[in-house]
N, C-alpha and C positions, 0 to 999 in steps of 0.2 A: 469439436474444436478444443487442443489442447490448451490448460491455462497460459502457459508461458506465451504463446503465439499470438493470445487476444493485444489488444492494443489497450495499456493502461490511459484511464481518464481519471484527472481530477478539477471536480467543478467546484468552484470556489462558490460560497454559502450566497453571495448576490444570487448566482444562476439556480440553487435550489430555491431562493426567497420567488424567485420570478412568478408563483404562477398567485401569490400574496400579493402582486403590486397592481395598483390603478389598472385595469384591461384598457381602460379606453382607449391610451393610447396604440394604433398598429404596431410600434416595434414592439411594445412590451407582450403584446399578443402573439406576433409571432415569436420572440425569445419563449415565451411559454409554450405554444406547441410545440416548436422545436426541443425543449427541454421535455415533453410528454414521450416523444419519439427516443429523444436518449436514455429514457426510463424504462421504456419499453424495451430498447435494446440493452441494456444490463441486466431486467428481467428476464430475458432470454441466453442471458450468457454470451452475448457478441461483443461484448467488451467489459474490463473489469474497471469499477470503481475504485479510485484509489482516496485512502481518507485519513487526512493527522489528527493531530488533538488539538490543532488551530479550529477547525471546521465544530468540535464541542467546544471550547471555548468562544467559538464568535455564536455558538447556535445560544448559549445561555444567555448572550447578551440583549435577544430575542426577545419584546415586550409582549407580544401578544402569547398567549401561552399555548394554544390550537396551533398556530406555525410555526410553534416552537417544537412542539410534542411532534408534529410532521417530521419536520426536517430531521428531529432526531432519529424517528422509526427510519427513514430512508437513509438516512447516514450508517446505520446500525443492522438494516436487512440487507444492504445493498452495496456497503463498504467491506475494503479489504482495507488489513494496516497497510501503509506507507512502509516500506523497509528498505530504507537511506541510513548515511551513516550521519547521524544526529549531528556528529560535531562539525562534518563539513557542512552540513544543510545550514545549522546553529550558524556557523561563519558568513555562509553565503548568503541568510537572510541580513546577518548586520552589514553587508557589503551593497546588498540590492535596499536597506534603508537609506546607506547613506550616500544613495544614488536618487533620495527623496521618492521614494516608495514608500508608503503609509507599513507601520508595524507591521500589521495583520496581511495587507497585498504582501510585503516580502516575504514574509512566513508564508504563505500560500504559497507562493511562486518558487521558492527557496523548495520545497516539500517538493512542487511537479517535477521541478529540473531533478531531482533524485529518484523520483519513484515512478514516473508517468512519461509516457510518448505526448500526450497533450493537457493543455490547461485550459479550462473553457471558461470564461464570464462574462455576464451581462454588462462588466462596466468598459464600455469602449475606449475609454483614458488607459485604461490601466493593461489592457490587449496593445494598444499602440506603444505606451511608456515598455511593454515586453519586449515587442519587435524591435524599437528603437533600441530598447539594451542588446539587444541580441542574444537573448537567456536562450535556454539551451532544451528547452520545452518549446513546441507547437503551441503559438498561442492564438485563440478563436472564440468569436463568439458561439452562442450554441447554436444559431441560423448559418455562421459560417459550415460549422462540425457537419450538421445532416446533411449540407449540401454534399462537400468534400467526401463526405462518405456515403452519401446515396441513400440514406435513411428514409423509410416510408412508413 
């Protein structure tokens, strides 16, 4: 499969944190398999990761230092740069803030609508606050993604 044909993703740091959080509860269990499945398929080259310097910025913010050192090996085996043009992304993030979008969700978001066919995260507010904007990225959670794409 040529690179350009793959369909870019980028998972905002919630969905890599997911397989770190409480199992107990079923969604967060299934966001986490589902998120196994989309590793495996970047692993495989069926689709390419797309990654900014928001995604090492929020990973540093990371307390525990083992999910920290994770996220970043995966960010870093498994990521490609972002190649948007900075100053409309720069614009459209201050636009999608103050459309009361938390700093870090516009900058994410701001980054997919430039760089990616979809944006994936585990915070269902912030999937819904997308659709509702009508940004210009695919937005889904990672149970949504494997479905839509038939991931196994």
């Amino acid at each position: 499969m040529e690179r350009q044909k793959q369909k870019r993703l980028y998972l905002d740091i919630c969905t890599l944190c997911r397989p770190f959080d409480d199992q107990s509860q079923m969604r967060i269990r299934l966001e986490t398999n589902a998120y196994y499945l989309l590793l495996q398929a970047l692993q495989d080259a069926r689709y390419v990761m797309v990654v900014s310097p928001v995604h090492f910025e929020e990973a540093k913010a990371i307390s525990d230092a083992e999910e920290r050192r994770e996220i970043v090996v995966v960010l870093e085996r498994l990521g490609t740069a972002a190649e948007c043009d900075m100053a409309a992304t720069r614009a459209r993030a201050e636009d999608l803030h103050s459309k009361k979008f938390g700093i870090a969700d516009a900058a994410h978001v701001a980054v997919a609508e430039g760089a990616a066919d979809f944006f994936i995260s585990c915070d269902e507010r912030l999937v819904r606050k997308c659709r509702r904007e009508k940004v210009t990225v695919t937005a889904m959670n990672p149970v949504e993604f494997i479905i839509t794409e038939d991931l196994k």
